[in-house]
DOLOMAR-997539 format. One record per residue (C-alpha): y, x, z. Coordinates in nm, 4 decimals. Each point is the difference from the previous one (the first is absolute). Layout:
BEGIN
{atom {Y; X; Z}} ...
***
This chain:
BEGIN
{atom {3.9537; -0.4137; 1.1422}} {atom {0.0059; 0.2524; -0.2734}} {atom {-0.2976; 0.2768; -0.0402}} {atom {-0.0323; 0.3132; -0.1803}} {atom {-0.2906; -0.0273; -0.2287}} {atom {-0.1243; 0.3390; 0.0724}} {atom {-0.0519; -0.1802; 0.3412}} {atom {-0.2557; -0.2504; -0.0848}} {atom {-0.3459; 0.1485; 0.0838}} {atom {-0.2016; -0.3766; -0.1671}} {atom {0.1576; -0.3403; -0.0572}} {atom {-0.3111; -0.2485; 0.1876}} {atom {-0.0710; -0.3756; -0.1070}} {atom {-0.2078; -0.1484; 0.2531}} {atom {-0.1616; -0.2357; -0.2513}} {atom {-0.1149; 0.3063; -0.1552}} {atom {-0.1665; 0.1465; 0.3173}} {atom {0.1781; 0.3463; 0.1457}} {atom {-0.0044; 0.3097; -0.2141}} {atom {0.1348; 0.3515; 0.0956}} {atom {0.1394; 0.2202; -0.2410}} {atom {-0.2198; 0.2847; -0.1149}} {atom {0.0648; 0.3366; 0.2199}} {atom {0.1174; -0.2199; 0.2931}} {atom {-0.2235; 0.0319; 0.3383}} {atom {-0.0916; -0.3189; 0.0018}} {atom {-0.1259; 0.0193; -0.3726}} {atom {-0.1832; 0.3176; 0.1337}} {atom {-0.1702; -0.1941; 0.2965}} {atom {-0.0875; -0.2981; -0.2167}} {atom {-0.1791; 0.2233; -0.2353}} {atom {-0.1982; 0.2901; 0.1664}} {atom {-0.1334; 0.2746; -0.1864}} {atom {-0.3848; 0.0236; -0.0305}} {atom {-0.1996; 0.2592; 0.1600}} {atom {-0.2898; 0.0486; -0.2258}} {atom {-0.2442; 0.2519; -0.1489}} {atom {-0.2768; 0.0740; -0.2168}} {atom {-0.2426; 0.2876; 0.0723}} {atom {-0.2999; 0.0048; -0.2429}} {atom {-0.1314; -0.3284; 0.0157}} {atom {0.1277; -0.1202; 0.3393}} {atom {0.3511; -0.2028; -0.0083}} {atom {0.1654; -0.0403; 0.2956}} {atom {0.2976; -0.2368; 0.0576}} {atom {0.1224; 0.1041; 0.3455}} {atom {0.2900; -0.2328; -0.0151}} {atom {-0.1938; -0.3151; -0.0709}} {atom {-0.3003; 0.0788; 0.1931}} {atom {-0.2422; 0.0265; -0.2613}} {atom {-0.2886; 0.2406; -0.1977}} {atom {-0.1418; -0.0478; -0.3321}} {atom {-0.3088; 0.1790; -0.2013}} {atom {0.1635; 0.1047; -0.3465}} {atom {-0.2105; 0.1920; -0.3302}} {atom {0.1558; 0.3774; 0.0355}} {atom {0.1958; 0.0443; -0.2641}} {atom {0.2174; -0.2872; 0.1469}} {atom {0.3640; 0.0355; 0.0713}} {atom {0.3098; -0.1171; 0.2066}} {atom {0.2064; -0.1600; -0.2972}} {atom {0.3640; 0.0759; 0.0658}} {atom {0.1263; -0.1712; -0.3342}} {atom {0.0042; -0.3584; 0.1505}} {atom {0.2288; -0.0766; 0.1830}} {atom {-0.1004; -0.1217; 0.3885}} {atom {0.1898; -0.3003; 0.0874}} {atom {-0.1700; -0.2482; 0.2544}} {atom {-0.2829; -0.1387; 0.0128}} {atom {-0.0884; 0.3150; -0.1482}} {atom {-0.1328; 0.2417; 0.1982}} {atom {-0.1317; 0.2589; -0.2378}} {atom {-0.1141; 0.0450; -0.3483}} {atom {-0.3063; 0.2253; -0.0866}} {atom {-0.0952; 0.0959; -0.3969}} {atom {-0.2752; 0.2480; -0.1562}} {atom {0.0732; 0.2762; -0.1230}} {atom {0.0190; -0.0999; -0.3948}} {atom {0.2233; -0.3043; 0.1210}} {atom {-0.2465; -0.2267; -0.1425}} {atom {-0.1459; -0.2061; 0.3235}} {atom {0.2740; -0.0797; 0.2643}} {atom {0.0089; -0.1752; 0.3928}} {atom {0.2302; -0.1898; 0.1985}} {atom {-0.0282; -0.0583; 0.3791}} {atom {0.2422; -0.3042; 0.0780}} {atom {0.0896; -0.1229; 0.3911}} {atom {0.2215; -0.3196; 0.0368}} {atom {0.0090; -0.2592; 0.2750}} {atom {-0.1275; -0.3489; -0.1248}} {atom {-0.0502; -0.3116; 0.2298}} {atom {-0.2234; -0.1537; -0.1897}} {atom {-0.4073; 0.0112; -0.0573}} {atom {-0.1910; 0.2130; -0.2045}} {atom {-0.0192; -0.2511; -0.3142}} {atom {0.3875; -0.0568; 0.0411}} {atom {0.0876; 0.3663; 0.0075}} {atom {-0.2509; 0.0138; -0.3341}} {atom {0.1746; -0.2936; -0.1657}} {atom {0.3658; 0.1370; 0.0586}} {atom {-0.1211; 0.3276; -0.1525}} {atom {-0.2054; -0.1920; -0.2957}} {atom {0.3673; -0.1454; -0.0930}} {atom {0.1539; 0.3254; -0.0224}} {atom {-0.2810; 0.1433; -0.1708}} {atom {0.0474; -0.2828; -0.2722}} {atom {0.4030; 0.0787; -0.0273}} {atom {-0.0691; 0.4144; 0.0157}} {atom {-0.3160; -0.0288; -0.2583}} {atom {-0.0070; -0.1465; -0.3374}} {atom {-0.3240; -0.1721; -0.0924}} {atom {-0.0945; 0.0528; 0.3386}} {atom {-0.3951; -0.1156; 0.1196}} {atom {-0.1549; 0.0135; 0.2968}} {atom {-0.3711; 0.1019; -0.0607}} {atom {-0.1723; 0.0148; 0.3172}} {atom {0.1014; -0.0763; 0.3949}} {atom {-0.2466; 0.0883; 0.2289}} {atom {0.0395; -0.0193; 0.3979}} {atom {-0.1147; 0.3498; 0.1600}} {atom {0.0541; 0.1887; 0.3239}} {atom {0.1880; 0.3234; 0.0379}} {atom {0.1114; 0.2117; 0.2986}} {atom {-0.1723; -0.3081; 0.1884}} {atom {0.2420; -0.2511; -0.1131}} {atom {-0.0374; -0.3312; -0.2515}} {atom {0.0922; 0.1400; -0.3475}} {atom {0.0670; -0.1703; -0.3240}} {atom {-0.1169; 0.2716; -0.3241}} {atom {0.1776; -0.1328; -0.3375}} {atom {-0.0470; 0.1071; -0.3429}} {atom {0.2305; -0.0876; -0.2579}} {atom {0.1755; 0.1158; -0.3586}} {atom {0.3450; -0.0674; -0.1139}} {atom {0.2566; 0.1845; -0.2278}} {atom {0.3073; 0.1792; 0.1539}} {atom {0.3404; 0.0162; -0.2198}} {atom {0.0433; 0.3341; 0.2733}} {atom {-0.2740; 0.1670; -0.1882}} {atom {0.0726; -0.0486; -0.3471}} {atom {-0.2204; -0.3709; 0.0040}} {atom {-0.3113; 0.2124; 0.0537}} {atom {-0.2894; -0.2137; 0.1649}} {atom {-0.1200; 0.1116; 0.3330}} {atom {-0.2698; -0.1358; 0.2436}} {atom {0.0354; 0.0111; 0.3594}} {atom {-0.2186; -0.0167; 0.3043}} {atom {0.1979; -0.1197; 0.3537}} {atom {-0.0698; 0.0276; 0.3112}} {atom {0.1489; -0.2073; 0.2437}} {atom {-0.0422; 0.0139; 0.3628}} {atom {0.1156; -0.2395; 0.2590}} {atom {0.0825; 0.0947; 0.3439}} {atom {0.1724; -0.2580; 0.1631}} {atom {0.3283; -0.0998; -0.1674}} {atom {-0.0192; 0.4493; -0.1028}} {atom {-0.1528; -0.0036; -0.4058}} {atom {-0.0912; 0.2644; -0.1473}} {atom {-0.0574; 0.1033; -0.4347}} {atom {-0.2210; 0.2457; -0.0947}} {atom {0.0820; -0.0131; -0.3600}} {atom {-0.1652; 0.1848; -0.2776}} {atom {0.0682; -0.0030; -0.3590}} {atom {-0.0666; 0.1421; -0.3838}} {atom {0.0123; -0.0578; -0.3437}} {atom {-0.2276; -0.2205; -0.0452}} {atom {-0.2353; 0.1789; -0.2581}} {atom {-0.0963; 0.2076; 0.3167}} {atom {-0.0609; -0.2324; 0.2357}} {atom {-0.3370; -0.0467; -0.0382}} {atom {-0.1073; 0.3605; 0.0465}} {atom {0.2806; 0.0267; 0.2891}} {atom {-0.0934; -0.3078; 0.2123}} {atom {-0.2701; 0.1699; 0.2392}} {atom {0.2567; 0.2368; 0.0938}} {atom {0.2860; -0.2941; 0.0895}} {atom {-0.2516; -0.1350; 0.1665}} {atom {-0.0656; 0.2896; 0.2148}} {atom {0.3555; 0.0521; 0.0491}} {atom {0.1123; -0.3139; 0.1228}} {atom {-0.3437; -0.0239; 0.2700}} {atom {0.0984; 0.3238; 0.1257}} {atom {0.3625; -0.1731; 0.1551}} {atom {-0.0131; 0.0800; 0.3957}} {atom {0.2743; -0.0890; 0.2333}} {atom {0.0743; 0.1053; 0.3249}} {atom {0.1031; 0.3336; 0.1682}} {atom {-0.0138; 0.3047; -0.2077}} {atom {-0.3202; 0.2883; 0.1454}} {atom {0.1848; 0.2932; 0.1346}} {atom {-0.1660; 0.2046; -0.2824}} {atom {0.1209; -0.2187; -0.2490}} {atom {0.3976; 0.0173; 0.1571}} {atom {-0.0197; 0.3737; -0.0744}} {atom {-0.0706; -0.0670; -0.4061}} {atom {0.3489; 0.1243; -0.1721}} {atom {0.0411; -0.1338; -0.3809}} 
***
């Protein structure tokens, strides 16, 4: 059988797992734009079901790019201090989910260190809060220190990461901390629906 190559849409290996080509429906379906918005200090995530509490000078970052399991990315307003909310399915527990991410961490991050795990609560649910510092080749091998959130709900985690250079950690690290408490799931207020970016 002979086919026009103008024809072929993708070319799938199963060993690979399926992929759609970008533009196609199904490519469209498997990757939903987010409904999201930032009103003073209020974000709301409408299409993940979620609020945070940001300082308000904070801001929707539309320079990374938002491939799953990213669901948004959030900056201030002198690109200095920066946050990730991550989603992904995981069957696994808590201290599994942290030890698969603790591997990538050490293959993203040079010199990377873990500097403090503690075990918290937030938006009712068992929490693990990490700090650590590494060096990323992305960022010109500038050290940064992080504080993560992670959440479990049943097999559902979720990241609350924040990050800066690591000079300004120190003074910054009340704020992360307020950010990533502030993470509250569940169906968005009526009020809050009506927020517009």
């Amino acid at each position: 059988m002979q086919i026009k190559r103008g024809d072929i849409i993708a070319i799938n290996f199963p060993e690979n797992g399926a992929s759609t080509a970008p533009g196609s429906p199904a490519s469209k379906d498997a990757a939903p734009s987010i409904e999201e918005s930032l009103r003073g200090t209020h974000y709301v995530n409408k299409t993940r079901k979620f609020t945070l509490s940001v300082p308000p000078d904070w801001k929707v970052d539309p320079k990374f790019p938002r491939s799953a399991p990213i669901v948004t990315v959030l900056s201030s307003h002198d690109n200095m201090r920066f946050l990730t909310v991550t989603q992904e399915e995981f069957n696994g527990s808590l201290e599994s989910y942290k030890g698969m991410l603790e591997l990538m961490y050490r293959k993203t991050f040079g010199n990377y260190e873990e500097l403090s795990e503690s075990t918290v609560k937030i938006d009712g649910k068992s929490a693990l809060l990490l700090s650590f510092r590494g060096i990323s080749s992305k960022a010109d091998n500038l050290p940064a220190q992080f504080l993560v959130a992670i959440i479990s709900s049943g097999t559902s985690y979720t990241r609350v990461a924040t990050w800066c250079a690591e000079p300004l950690f120190h003074e910054t690290q009340p704020m992360f901390e307020q950010i990533v408490s502030s993470y509250h799931s569940g169906e968005i207020p009526a009020m809050a629906q009506l927020a517009k970016p």
